[in-house]
C-alpha positions as CSV (number, residue, x, y, z in Angstrom):
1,X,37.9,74.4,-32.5
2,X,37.9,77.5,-30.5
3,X,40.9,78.3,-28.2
4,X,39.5,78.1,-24.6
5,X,40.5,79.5,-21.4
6,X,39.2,77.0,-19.2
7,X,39.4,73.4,-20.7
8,X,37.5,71.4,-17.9
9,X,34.2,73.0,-16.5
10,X,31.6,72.4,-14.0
11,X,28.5,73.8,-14.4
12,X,25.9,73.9,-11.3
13,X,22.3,74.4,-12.5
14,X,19.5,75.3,-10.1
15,X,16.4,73.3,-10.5
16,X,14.9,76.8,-11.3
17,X,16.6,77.0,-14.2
18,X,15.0,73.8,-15.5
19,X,11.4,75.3,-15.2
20,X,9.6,78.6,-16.2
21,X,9.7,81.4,-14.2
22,X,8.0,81.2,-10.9
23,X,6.6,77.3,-12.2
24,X,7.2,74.1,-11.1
25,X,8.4,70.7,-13.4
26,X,10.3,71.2,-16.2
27,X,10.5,73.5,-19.7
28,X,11.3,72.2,-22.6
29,X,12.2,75.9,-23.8
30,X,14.8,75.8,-20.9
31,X,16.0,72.7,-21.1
32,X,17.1,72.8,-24.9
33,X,18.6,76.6,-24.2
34,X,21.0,74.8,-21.5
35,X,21.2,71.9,-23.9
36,X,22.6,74.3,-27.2
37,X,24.9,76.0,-24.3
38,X,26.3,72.8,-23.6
39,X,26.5,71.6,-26.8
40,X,28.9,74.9,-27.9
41,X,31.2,73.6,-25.5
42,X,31.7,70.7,-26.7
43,X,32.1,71.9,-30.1
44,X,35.3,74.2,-28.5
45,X,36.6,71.3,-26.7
46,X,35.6,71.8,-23.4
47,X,35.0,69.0,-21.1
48,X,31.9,69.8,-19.2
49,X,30.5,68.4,-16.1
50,X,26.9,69.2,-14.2
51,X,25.4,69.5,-11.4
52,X,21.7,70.5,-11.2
53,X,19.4,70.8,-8.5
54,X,16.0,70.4,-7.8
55,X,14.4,73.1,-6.5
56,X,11.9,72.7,-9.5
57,X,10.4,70.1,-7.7
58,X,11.5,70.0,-4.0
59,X,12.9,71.5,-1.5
60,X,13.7,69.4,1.7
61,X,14.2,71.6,4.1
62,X,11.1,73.6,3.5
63,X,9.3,70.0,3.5
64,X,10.7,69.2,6.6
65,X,9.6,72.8,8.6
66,X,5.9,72.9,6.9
67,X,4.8,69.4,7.0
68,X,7.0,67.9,9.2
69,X,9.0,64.7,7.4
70,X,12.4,64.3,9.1
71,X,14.6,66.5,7.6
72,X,16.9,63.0,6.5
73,X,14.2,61.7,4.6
74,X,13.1,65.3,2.8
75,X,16.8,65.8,1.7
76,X,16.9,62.4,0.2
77,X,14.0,63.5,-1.5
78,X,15.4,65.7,-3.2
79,X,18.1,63.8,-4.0
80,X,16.1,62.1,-6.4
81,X,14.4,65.3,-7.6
82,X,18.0,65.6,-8.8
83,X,17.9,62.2,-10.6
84,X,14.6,63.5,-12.2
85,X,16.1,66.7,-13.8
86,X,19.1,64.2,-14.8
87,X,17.9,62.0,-16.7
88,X,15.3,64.3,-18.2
89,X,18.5,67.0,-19.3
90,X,20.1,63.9,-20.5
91,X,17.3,63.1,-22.9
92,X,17.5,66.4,-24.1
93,X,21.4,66.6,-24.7
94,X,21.4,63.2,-26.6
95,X,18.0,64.6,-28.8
96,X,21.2,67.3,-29.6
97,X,23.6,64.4,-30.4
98,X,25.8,64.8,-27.4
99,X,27.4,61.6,-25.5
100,X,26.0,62.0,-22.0
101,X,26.3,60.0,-18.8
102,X,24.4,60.7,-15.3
103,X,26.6,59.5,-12.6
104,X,24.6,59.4,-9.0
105,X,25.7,59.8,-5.8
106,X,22.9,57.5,-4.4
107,X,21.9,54.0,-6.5
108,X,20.0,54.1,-8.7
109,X,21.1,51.8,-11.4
110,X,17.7,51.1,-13.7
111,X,19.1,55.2,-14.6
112,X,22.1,56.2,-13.8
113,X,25.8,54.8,-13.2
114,X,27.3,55.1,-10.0
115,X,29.4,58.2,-9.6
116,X,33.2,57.1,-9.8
117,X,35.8,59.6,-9.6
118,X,38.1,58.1,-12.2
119,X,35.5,56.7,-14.4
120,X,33.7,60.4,-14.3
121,X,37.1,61.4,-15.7
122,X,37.6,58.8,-18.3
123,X,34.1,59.7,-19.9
124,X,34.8,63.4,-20.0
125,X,38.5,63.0,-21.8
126,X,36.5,60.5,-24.1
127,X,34.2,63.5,-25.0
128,X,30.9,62.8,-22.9
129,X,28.7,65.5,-21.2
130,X,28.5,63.9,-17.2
131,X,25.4,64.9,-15.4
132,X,26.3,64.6,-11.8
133,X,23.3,63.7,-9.5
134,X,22.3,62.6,-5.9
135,X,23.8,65.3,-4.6
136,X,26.6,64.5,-2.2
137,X,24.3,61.5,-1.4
138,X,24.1,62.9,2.3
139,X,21.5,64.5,3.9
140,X,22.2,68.2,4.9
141,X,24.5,68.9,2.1
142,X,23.0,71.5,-0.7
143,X,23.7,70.8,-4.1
144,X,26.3,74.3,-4.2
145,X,28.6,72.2,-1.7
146,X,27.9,69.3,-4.0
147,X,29.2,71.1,-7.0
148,X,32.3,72.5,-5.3
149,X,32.7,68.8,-4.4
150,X,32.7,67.7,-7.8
151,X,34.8,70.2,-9.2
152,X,37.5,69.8,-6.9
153,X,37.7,65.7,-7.3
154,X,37.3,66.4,-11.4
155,X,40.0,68.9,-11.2
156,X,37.9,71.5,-12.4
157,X,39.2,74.5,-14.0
158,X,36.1,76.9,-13.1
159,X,32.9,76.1,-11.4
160,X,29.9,78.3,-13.4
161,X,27.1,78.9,-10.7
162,X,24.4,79.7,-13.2
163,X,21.5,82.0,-12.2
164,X,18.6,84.4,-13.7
165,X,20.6,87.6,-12.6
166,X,24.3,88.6,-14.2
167,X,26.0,87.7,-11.2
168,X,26.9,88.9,-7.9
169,X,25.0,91.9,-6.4
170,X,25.4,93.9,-3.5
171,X,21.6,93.7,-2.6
172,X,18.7,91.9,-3.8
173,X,18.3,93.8,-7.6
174,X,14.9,92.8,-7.9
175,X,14.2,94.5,-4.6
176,X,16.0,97.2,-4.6
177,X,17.0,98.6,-8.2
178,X,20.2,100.6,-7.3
179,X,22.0,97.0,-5.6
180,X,25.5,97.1,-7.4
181,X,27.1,94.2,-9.1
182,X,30.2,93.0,-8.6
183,X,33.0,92.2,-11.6
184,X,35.8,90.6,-9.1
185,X,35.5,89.8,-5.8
186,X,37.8,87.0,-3.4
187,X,36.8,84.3,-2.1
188,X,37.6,86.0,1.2
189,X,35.0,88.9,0.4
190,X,31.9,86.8,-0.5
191,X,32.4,85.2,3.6
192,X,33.5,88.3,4.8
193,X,30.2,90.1,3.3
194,X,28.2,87.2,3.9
195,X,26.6,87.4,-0.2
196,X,24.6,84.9,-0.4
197,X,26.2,83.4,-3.6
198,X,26.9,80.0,-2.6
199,X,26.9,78.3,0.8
200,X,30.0,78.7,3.2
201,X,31.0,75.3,2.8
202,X,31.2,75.4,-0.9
203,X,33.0,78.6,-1.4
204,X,35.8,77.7,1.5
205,X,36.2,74.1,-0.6
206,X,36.9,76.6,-3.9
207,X,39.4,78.4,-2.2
208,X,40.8,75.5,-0.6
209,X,41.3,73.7,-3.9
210,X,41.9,76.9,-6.1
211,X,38.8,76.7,-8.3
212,X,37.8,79.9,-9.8
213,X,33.5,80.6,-9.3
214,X,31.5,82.4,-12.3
215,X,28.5,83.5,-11.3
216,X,26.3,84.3,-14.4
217,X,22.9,84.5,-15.8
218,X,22.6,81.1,-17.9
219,X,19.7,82.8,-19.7
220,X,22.0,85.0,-21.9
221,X,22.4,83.1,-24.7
222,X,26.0,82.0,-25.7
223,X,27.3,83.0,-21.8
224,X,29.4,80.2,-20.7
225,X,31.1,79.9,-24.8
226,X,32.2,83.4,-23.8
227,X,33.4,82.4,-20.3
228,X,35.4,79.4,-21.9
229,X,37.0,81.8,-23.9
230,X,37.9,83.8,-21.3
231,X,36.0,87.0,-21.7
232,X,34.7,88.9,-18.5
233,X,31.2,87.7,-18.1
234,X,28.8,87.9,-14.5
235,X,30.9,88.0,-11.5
236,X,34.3,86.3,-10.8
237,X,35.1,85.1,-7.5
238,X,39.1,83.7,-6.9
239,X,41.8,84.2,-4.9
């Protein structure tokens, strides 16, 4: 067992990161890379926790401006777009051999457990993967102030925000080639600069709580074994 830097980890995945590029649904190619990922940490002994998104398959707040459905009942759309990409990561991590739970924010109980805070605990110090979906289970809420949520009730060590860039730029770097990217910046500096990294909300509820962000590109195999370890990978963001 590998000595580790960060011993509990949250690990928010978009739903982009579930699909091919510029597709819709779900890759299996993608969704066994995360799974091997994963699966390295809990071969070093980390106790990892996710959050994933589903912008693979919906987005409720562009539902709601182009066709019109309350914007209530598009976010709990996606909400269950979340429960989707759960249960189907799930699948995929116990294919691998991995212990994994989906705990929900909304009900769902034909799939998922309820999520718990204590009982999210107890599964990951008893060595299962928990796959965190629903969202908040409130409308309004994005799934980055879910994750910062959830890592401050696990008592998260690090939240990884995991992306298809290497982390934090000063512009767009697919739009303009010469942005810059940023090793270290405070939590302070991401608001102050208004990066879009994360939303206010979930970056003021890191600070607040003392939970270091990564922001890396999940694509690169082996990343986040090298961010338990504590080497310098994507962008940090602390105090």
């Amino acid at each position: 067992m590998s000595q580790v830097k960060y011993k509990r980890m949250l690990l928010k995945i978009s739903g982009e990161g579930l699909c091919n590029s510029n597709s819709f649904g779900l890759s299996g190619a993608a969704l066994n890379s995360i799974g091997r990922q994963i699966g390295d940490l809990i071969d070093m002994g980390v106790e990892p926790a996710i959050v994933v998104g589903a912008g693979n398959l919906i987005r409720g707040a562009v539902l709601s401006s182009e066709i019109g459905i309350h914007r209530v009942t598009a976010d709990q759309m996606g909400m269950l777009g979340t429960i989707i990409n759960s249960i189907a990561l799930k699948d995929v991590l116990e294919i691998l051999g991995h212990k994994t739970r989906v705990m929900s924010a909304i009900e769902v109980r034909a799939m998922c457990e309820p999520f718990i805070r204590l009982r999210a605990i107890s599964h990951m110090e008893k060595g299962s993967v928990i796959i965190l979906a629903g969202g908040t289970g409130n409308p309004f809420f994005t799934t980055d102030t879910c994750a910062a949520l959830r890592a401050s009730e696990l008592q998260s060590d690090v939240l990884i925000k995991a992306t298809k860039v290497d982390g934090v730029y000063s512009a767009d770097p697919m739009k303009e080639p010469g942005a810059q990217l940023f090793q270290k910046l405070t939590y302070r500096e991401v608001l102050q600069k208004n990066l879009k990294v994360m939303d206010h909300a979930a970056i003021s509820l890191c600070q607040q709580n003392n939970i270091d962000i990564i922001v890396c590109n999940l694509f690169k195999e082996g990343t986040v074994a090298r961010i338990a370890q504590g080497e310098s990978v994507g962008t940090l963001i602390s105090k």
